[in-house]
N, C-alpha and C positions, 0 to 999 in steps of 0.2 A: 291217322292221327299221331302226332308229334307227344310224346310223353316227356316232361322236364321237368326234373327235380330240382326243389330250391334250398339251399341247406342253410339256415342264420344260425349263425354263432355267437348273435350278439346276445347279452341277458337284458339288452333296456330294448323294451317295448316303446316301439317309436323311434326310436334313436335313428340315428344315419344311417346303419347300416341295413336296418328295415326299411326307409326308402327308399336306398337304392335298391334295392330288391326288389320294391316297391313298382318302382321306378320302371323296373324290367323287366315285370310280370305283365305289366299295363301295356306293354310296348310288345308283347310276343303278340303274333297270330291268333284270333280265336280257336282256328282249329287245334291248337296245341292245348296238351288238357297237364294241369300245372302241380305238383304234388309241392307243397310248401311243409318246410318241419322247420321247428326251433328246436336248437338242444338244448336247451336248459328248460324245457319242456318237457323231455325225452327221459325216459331212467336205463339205464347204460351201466351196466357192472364192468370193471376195467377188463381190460385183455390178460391172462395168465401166464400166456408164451408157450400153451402147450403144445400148438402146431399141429394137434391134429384136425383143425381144419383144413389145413392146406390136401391132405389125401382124402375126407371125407367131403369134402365140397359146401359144411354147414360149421356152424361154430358147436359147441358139446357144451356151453355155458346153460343154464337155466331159460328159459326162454324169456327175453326182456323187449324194448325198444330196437335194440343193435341188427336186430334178426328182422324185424319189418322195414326198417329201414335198409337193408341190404339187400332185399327182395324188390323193394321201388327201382334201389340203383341195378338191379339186373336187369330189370323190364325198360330201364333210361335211353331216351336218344338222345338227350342233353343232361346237363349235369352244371349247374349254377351254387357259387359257394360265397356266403358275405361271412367274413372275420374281421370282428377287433384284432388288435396290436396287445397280447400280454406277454411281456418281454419276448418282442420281438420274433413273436409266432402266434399261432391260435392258440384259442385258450385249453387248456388242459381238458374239459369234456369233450372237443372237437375233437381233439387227436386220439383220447379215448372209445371214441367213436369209429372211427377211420380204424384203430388199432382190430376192433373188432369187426371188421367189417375186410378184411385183406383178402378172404375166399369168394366175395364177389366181386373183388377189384382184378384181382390174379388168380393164373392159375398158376402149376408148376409142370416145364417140361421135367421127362424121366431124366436130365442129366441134371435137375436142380435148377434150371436158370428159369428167370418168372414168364409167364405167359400172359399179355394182357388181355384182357376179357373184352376189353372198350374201344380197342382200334379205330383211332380213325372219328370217335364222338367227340362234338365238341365241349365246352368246358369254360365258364367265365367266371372269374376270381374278382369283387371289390372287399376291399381292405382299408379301417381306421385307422387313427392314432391318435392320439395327444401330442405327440410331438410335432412343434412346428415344421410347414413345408420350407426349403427342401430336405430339411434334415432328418425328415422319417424316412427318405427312400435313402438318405446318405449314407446312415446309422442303422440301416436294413432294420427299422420298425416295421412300415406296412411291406415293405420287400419284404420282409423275413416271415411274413405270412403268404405272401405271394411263392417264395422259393419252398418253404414244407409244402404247400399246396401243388405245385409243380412235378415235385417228384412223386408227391401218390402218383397224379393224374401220367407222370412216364409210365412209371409201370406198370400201369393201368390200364393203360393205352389213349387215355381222354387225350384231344388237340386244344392245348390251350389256346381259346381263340381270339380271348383280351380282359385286362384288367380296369380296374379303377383304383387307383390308390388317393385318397384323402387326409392331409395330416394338419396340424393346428384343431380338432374337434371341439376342444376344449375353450377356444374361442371365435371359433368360424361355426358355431353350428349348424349351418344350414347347408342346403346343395347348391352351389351355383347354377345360373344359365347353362354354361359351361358342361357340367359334372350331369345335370340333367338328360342334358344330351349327348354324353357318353352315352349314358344307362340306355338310351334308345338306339343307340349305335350298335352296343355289346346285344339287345334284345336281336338287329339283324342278323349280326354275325353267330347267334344260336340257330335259327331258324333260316 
């Protein structure tokens, strides 16, 4: 059985970037068994920088959200991520999140340099905006969630295997034919 984690980052229930996800949850395999989490759901204390996660293998914070959810992404063959556009990256919990979660993303070889844990899993990123198309990918609105998302997933080892980027929200609310059938496309290329 196929385990794939869903990660929304959006805070509106319903919104876009829940149906794509939506979208691509519907579309996997039944055999895949699907872990979905919202973080504005999630309580997540920030990252301190003290680093000795990277030698103990866990975080030393108090035990919150950041710790269960780090334990879904080590047990992941897949790995699916929906972000809004907040200037121009995810939104501040997301990265909070991830921030805290580095010891199940990487390891560390003994010369320092990172070790990724996720070789080789794949990984699909769709992405918001408000800003009109094409000026969200121009002006790296939804690109610039697509590129923070990218370099966790390098050093991480995840293959990014394809995105969806959506801009104009604010007056296109809906999903296209189109954008529909991405999400069923990206559903393949996880599985």
């Amino acid at each position: 059985m196929m385990k794939v984690v869903v990660i929304n980052a959006s805070p509106r229930r319903g919104g876009l970037i829940s149906q794509m996800l939506g979208r691509i949850v519907a579309a996997l395999p039944p055999e895949c068994r699907v872990d979905v989490l919202t973080v504005c759901d999630l309580q997540v204390k920030p990252c301190t920088g003290c680093m000795r996660c990277r030698s103990l293998g866990r975080c030393v914070l108090p035990e919150d959200d950041a710790h269960c959810v780090a334990e879904l992404i080590r047990a992941c063959d897949a790995l699916i991520v929906g972000s809004p556009c907040y200037w121009g990256a995810m939104p501040g919990q997301t990265k909070a999140l991830f921030d805290r979660m580095v010891y199940a993303l990487m390891g560390e070889r003994p010369n320092g340099m990172p070790l990724p844990l996720h070789r080789g899993k794949p990984a699909v990123v769709v992405a918001t905006s408000n800003t009109a198309w094409p000026f969200n990918v121009w002006f790296h609105q939804t690109s610039g969630v697509i590129r923070s998302l990218k370099e966790i997933f390098r050093w991480s080892g995840f293959r990014l295997a394809g995105t969806l980027q959506k801009g104009g929200c604010r007056k296109r609310g809906a999903l296209t034919p189109r954008e529909i059938a991405k999400c069923k496309k990206l559903a393949r290329k996880i599985c």
